[in-house]
Structures are given as C-alpha cells and as structure tokens.
N, C-alpha and C positions, 0 to 999 in steps of 0.2 A: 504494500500500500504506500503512497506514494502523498507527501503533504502534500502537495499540489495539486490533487484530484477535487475535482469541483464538490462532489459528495462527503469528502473527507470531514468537513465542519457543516454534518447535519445536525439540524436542532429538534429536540422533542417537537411535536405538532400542540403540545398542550402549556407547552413555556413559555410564560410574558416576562418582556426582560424588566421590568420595574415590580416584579414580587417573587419571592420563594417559589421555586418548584414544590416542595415538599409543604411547608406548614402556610404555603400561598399569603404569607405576611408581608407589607410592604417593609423593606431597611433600608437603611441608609448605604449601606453598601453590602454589595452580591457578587457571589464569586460564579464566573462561568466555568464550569465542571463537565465531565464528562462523565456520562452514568455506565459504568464496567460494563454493565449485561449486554447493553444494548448498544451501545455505543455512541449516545446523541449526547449532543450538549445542552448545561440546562442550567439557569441560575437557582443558585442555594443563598441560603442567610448564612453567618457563620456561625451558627446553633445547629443546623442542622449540618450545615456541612461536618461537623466535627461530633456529631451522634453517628452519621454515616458513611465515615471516613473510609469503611471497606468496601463500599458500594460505588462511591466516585471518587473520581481523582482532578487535579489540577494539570491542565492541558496544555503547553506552553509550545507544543511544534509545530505555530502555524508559522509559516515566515514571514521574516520581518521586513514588512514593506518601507522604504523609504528613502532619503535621497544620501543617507548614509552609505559609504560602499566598502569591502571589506578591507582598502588601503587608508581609510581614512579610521575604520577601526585601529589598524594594524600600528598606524601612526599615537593614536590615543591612548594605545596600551605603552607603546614605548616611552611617552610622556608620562605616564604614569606611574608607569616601573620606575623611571629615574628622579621623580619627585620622592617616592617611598624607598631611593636609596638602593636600588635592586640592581 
C-alpha cells in the first residue's frame, strides 16, 4: 500500500470532524486516528482516544505537502546540529 493512493486516507462515512467519533462530544481539540479494524480515519476526544488506545492509533504517513524541499531540510538540520554543538 502505497501513501499516495487516493483511498489510502478514507474516512469513516459517520465522522464529523468538529465532535468525537466515539462519545460524539464536541472539544476543543480532536485527534485524527485511524481505527485498526477497519482502517478509516476518525476524530476522537483525548478521553477517549486514551480509553481506546488499542483500537486506534495516530496516523502520521500522509506526506508532507509543501514548499519545503528535502535540501532545505537537509540545510536546517545542519544549522541545527551546529547551534547544539554536534
């Protein structure tokens, strides 16, 4: 499976992103998850994310779109190494 597959970041059909998947409460802040079984993404509170910590996980490999490119990375880190002495 491939991140870049259009399907890859399906989202439940019954997920609004401004309340809990789970106990459907609105917070202030929602973490988008990935439910293990099924494999859709779905926002949780962090009450329940953390009651059902074996059920979804935190999803972090969609790529990173932007006007960053991996030499200006490349450059950031070495600026940084040598501020922290490395």
């Amino acid at each position: 499976m491939k991140c870049y597959d259009e399907g890859y970041y399906e989202r439940h059909e019954d997920d609004r992103p401004d309340r809990c998947f789970l106990c459907g409460e609105q917070a202030d802040l929602l973490c988008v998850v990935r439910h293990i079984e099924s494999m859709k993404m779905v926002h949780l509170c962090p009450a329940c994310m953390a009651d059902r910590v074996s059920e979804y996980l935190l999803d972090n490999t969609k790529a990173w779109k932007g006007k960053v490119g991996k030499k200006e990375i490349e450059d950031a880190l070495k600026i940084f190494q040598v501020v922290q002495g490395k």
